[in-house]
mmCIF file as gemmi writes it, N, C-alpha and C atoms, coordinates in Angstrom:
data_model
loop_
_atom_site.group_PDB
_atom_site.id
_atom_site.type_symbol
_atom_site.label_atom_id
_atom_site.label_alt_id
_atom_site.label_comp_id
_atom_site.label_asym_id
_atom_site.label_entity_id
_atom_site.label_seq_id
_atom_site.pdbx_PDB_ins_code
_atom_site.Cartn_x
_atom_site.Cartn_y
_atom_site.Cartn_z
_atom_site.occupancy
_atom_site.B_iso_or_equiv
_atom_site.pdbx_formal_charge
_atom_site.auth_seq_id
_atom_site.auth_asym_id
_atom_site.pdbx_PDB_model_num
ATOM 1 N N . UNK Axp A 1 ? -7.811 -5.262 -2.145 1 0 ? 1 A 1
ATOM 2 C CA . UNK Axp A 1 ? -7.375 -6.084 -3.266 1 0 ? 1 A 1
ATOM 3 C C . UNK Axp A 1 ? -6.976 -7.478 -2.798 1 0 ? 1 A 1
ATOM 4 N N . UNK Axp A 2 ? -6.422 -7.403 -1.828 1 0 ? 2 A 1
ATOM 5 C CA . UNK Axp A 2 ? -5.769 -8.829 -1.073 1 0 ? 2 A 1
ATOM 6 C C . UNK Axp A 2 ? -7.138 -10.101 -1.107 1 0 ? 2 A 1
ATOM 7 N N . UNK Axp A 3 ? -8.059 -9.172 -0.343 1 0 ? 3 A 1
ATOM 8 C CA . UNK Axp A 3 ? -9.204 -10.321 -0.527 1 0 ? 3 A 1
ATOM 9 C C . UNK Axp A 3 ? -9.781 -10.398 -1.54 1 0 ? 3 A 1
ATOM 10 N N . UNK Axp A 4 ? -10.004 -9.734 -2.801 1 0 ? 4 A 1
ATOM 11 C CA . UNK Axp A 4 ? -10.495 -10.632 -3.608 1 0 ? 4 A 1
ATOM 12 C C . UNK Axp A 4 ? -9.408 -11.101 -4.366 1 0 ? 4 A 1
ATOM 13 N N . UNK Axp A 5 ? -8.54 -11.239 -4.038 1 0 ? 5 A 1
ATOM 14 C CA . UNK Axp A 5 ? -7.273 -12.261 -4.924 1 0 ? 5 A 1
ATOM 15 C C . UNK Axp A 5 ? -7.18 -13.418 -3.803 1 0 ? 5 A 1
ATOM 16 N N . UNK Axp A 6 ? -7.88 -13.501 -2.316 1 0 ? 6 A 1
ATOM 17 C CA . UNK Axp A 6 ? -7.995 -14.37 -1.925 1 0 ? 6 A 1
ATOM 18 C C . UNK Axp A 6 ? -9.219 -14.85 -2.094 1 0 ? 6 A 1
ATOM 19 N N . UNK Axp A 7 ? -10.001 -14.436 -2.723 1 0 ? 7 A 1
ATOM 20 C CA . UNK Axp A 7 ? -11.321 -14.88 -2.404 1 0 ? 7 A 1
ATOM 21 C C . UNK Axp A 7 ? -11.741 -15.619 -1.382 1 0 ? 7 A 1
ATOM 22 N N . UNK Axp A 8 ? -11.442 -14.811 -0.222 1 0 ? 8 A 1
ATOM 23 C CA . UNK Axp A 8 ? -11.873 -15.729 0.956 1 0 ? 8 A 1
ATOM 24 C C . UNK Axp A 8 ? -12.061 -14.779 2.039 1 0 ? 8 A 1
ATOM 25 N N . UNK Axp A 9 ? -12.57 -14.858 3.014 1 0 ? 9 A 1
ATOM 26 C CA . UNK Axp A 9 ? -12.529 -13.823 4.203 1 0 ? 9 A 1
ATOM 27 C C . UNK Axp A 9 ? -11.312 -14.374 5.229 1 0 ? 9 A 1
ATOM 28 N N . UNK Axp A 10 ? -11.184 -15.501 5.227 1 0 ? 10 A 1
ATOM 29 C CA . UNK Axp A 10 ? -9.858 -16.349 5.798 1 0 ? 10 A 1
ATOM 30 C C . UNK Axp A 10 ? -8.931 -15.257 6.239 1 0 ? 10 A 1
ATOM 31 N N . UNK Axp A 11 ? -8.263 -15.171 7.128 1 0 ? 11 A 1
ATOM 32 C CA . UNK Axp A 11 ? -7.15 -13.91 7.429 1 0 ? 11 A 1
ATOM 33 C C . UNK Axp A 11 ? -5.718 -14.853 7.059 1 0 ? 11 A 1
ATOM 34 N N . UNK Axp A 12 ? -5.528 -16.309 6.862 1 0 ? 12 A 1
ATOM 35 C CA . UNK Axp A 12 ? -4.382 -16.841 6.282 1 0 ? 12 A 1
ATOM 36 C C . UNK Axp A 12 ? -4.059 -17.048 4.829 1 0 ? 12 A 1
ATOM 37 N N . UNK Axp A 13 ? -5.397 -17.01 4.3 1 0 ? 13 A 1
ATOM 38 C CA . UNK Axp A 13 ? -5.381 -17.164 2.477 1 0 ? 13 A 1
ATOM 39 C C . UNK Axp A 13 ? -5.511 -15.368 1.938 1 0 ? 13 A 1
ATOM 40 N N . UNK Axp A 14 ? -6.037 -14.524 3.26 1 0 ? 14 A 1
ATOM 41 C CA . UNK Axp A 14 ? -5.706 -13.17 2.789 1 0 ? 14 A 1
ATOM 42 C C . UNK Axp A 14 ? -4.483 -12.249 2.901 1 0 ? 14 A 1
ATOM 43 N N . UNK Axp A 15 ? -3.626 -13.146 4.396 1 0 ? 15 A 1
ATOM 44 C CA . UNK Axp A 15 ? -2.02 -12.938 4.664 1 0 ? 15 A 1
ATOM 45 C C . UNK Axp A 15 ? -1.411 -13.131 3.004 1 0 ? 15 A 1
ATOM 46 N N . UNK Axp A 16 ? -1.458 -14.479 2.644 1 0 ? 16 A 1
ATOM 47 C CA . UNK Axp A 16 ? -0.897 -15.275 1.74 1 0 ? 16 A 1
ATOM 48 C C . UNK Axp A 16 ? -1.205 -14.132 0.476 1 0 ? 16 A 1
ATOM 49 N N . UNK Axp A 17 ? -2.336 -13.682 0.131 1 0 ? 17 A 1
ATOM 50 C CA . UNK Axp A 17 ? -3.059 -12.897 -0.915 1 0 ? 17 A 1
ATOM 51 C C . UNK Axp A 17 ? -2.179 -11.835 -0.826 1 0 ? 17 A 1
ATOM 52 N N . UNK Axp A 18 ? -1.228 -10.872 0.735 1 0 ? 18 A 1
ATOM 53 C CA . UNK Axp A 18 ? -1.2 -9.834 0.524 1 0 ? 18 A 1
ATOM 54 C C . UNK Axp A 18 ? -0.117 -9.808 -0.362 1 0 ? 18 A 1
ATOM 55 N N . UNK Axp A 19 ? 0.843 -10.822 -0.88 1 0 ? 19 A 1
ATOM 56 C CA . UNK Axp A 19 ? 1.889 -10.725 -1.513 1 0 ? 19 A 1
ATOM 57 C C . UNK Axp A 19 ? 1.776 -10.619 -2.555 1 0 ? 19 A 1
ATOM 58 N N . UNK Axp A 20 ? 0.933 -10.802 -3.163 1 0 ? 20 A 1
ATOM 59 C CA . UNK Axp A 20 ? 0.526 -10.757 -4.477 1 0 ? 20 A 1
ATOM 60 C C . UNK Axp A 20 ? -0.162 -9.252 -4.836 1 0 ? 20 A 1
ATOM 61 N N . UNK Axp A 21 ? -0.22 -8.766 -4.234 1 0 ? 21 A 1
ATOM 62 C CA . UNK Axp A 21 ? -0.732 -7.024 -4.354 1 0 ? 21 A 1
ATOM 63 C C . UNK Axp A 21 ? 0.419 -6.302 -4.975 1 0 ? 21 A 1
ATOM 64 N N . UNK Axp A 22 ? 0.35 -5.965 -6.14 1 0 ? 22 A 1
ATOM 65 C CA . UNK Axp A 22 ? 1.36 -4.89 -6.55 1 0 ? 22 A 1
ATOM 66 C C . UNK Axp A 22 ? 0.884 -4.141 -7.567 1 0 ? 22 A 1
ATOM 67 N N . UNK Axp A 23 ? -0.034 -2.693 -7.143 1 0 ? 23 A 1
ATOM 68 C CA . UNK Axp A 23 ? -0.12 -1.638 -8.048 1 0 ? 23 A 1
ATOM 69 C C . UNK Axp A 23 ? 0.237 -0.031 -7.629 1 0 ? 23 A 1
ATOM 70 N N . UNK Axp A 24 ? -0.107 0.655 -9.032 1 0 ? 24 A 1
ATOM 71 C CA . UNK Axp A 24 ? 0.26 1.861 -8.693 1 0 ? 24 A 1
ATOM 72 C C . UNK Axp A 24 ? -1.355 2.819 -8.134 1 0 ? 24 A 1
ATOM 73 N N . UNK Axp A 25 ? -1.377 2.906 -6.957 1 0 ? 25 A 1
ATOM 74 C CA . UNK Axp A 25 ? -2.289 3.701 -6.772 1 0 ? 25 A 1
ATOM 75 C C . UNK Axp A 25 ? -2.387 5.339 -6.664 1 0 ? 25 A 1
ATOM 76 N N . UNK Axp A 26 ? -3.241 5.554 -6.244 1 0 ? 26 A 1
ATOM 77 C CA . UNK Axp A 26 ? -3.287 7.446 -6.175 1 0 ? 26 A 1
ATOM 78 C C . UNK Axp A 26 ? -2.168 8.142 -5.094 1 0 ? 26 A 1
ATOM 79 N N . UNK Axp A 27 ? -1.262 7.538 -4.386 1 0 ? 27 A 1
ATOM 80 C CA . UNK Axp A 27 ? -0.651 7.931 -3.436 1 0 ? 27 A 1
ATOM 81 C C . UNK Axp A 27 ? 0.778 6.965 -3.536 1 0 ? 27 A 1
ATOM 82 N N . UNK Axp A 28 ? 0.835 6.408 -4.394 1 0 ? 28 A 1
ATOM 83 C CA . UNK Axp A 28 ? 2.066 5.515 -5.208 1 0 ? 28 A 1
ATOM 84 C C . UNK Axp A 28 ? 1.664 4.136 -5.483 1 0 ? 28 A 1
ATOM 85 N N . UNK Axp A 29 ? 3.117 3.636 -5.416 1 0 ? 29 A 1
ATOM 86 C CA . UNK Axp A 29 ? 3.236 2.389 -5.534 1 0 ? 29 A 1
ATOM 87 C C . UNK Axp A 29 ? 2.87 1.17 -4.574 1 0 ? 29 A 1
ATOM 88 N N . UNK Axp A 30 ? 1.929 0.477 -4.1 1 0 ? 30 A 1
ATOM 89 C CA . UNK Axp A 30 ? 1.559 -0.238 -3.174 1 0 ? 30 A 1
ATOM 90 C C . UNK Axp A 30 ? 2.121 -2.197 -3.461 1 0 ? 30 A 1
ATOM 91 N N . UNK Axp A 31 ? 2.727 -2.326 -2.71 1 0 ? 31 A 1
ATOM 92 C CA . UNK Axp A 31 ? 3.433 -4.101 -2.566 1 0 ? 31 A 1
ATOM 93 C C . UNK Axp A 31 ? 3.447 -4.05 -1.409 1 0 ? 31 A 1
ATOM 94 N N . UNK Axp A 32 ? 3.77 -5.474 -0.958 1 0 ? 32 A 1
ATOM 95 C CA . UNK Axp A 32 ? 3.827 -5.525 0.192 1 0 ? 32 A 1
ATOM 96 C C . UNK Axp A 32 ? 4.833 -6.965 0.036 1 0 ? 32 A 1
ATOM 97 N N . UNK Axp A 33 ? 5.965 -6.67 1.43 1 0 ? 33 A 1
ATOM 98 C CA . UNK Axp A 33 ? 6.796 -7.397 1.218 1 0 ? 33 A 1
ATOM 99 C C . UNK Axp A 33 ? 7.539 -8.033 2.217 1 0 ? 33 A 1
ATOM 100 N N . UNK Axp A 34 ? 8.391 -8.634 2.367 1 0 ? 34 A 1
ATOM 101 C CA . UNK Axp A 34 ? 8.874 -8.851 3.912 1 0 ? 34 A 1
ATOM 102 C C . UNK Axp A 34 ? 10.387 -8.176 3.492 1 0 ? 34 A 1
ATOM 103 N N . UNK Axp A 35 ? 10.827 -7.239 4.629 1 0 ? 35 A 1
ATOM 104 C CA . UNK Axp A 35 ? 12.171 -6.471 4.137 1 0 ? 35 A 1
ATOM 105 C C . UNK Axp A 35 ? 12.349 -6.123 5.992 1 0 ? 35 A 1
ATOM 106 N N . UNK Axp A 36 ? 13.916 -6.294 5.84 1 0 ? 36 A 1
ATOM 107 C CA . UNK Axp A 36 ? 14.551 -5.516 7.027 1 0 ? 36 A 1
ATOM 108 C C . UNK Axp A 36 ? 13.755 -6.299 8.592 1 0 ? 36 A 1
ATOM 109 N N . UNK Axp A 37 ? 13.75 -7.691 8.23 1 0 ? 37 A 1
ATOM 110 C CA . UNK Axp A 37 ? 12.705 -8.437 9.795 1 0 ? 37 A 1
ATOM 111 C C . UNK Axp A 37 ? 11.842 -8.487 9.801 1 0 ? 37 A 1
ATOM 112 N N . UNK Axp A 38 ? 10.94 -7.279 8.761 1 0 ? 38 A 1
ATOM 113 C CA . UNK Axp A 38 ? 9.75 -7.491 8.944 1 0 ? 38 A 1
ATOM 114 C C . UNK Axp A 38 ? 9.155 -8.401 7.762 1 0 ? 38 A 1
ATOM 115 N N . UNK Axp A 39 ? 7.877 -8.439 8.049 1 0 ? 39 A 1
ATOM 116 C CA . UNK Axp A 39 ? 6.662 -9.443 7.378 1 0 ? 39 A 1
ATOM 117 C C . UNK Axp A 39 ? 5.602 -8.654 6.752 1 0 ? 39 A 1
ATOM 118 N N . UNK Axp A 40 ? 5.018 -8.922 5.232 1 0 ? 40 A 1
ATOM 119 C CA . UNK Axp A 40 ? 4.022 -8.441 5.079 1 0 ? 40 A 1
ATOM 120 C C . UNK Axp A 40 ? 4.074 -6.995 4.95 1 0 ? 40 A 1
ATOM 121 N N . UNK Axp A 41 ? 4.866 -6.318 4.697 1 0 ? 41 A 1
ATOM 122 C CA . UNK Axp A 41 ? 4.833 -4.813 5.204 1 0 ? 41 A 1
ATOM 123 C C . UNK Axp A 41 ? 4.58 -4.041 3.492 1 0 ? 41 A 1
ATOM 124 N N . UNK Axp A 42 ? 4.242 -2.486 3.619 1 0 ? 42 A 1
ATOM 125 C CA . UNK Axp A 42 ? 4.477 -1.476 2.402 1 0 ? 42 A 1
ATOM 126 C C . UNK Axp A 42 ? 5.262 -0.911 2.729 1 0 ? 42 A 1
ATOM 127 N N . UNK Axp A 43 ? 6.459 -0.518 1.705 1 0 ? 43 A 1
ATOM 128 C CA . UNK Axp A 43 ? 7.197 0.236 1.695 1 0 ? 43 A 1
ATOM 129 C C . UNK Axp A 43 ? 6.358 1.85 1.293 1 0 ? 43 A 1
ATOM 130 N N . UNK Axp A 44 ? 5.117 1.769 1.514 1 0 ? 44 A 1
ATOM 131 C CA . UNK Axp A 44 ? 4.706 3.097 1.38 1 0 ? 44 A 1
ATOM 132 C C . UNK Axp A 44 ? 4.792 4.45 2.173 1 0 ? 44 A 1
ATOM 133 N N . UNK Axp A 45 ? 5.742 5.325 1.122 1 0 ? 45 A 1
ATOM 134 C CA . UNK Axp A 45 ? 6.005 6.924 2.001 1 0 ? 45 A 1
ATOM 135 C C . UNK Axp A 45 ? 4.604 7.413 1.08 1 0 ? 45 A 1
ATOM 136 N N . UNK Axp A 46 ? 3.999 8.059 2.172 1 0 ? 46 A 1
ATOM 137 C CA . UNK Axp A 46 ? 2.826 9.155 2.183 1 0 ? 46 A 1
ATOM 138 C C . UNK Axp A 46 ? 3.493 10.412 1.807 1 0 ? 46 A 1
ATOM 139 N N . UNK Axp A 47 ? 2.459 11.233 1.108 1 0 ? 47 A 1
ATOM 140 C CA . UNK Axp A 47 ? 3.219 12.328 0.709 1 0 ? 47 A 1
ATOM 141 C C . UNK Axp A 47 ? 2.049 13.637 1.724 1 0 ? 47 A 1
ATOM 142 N N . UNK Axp A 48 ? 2.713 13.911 2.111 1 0 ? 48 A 1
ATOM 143 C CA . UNK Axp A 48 ? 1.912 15.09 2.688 1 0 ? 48 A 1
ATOM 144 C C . UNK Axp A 48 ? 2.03 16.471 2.26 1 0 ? 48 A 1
ATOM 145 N N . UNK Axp A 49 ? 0.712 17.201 1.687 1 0 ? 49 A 1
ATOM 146 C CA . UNK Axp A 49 ? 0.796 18.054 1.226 1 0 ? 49 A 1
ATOM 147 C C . UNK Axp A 49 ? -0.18 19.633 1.314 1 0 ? 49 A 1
ATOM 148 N N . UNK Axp A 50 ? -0.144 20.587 1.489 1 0 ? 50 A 1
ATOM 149 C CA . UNK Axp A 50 ? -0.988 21.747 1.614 1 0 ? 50 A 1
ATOM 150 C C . UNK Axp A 50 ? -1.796 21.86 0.071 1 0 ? 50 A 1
ATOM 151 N N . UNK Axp A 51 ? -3.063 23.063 0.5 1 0 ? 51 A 1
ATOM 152 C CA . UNK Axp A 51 ? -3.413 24.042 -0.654 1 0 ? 51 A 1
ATOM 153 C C . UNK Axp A 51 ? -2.706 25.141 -0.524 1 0 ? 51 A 1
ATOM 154 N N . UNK Axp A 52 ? -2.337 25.97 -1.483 1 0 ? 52 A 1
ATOM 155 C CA . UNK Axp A 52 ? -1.887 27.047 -1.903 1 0 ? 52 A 1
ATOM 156 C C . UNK Axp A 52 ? -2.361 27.958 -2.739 1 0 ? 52 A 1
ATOM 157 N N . UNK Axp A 53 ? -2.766 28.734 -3.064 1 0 ? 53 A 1
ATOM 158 C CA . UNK Axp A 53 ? -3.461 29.441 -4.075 1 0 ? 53 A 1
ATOM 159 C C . UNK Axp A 53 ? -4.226 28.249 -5.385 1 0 ? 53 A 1
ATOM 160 N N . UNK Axp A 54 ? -4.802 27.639 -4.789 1 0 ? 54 A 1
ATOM 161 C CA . UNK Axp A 54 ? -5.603 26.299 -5.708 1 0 ? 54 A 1
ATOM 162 C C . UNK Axp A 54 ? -4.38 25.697 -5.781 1 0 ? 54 A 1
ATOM 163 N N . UNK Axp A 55 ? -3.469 25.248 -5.569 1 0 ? 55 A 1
ATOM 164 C CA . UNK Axp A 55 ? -2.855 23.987 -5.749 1 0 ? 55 A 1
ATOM 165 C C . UNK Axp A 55 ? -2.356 23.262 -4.875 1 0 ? 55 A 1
ATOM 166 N N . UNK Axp A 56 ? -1.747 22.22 -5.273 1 0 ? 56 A 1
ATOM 167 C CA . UNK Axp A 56 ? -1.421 21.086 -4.446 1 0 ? 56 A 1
ATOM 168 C C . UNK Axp A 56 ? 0.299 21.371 -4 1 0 ? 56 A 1
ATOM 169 N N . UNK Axp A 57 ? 0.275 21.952 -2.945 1 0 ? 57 A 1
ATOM 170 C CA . UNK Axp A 57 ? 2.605 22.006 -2.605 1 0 ? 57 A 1
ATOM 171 C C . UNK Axp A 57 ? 2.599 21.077 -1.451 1 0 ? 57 A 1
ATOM 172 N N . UNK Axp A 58 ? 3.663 20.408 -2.134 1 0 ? 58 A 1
ATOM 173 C CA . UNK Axp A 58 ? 3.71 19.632 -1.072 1 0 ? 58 A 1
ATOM 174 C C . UNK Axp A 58 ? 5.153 19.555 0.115 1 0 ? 58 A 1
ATOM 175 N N . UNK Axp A 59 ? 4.931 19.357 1.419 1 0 ? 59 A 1
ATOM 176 C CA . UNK Axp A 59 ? 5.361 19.725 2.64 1 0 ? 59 A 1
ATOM 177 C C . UNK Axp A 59 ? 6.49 19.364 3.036 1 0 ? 59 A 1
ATOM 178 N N . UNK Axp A 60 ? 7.905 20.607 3.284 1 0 ? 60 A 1
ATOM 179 C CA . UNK Axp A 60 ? 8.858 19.803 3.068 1 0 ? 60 A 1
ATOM 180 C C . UNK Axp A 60 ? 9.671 19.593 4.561 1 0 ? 60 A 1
């Protein structure tokens, strides 16, 4: 998403692009932000999860 909101292959207009990323995807919420020193980062927790008799439990 970053690059085509940068429309550019540029890695500084696609840095700049990544801030502007904020949706909900299949595995949550995706932004990216500068928090706690860092730069650029997702606060994304992965959810890890098994099958079980056909379903989805997830791993605690």
């Amino acid at each position: 998403r970053a690059i085509e909101l940068a429309q550019s292959l540029d890695p500084v207009k696609i840095k700049d692009a990544m801030k502007k990323v904020d949706y909900q995807g299949l595995e949550g919420h995706i932004k990216f932000e500068d928090f706690e020193g860092y730069r650029n980062q997702c606060k994304f927790v992965p959810a890890i999860i098994k099958w079980e008799g056909g379903n989805r439990v997830p791993l605690k």
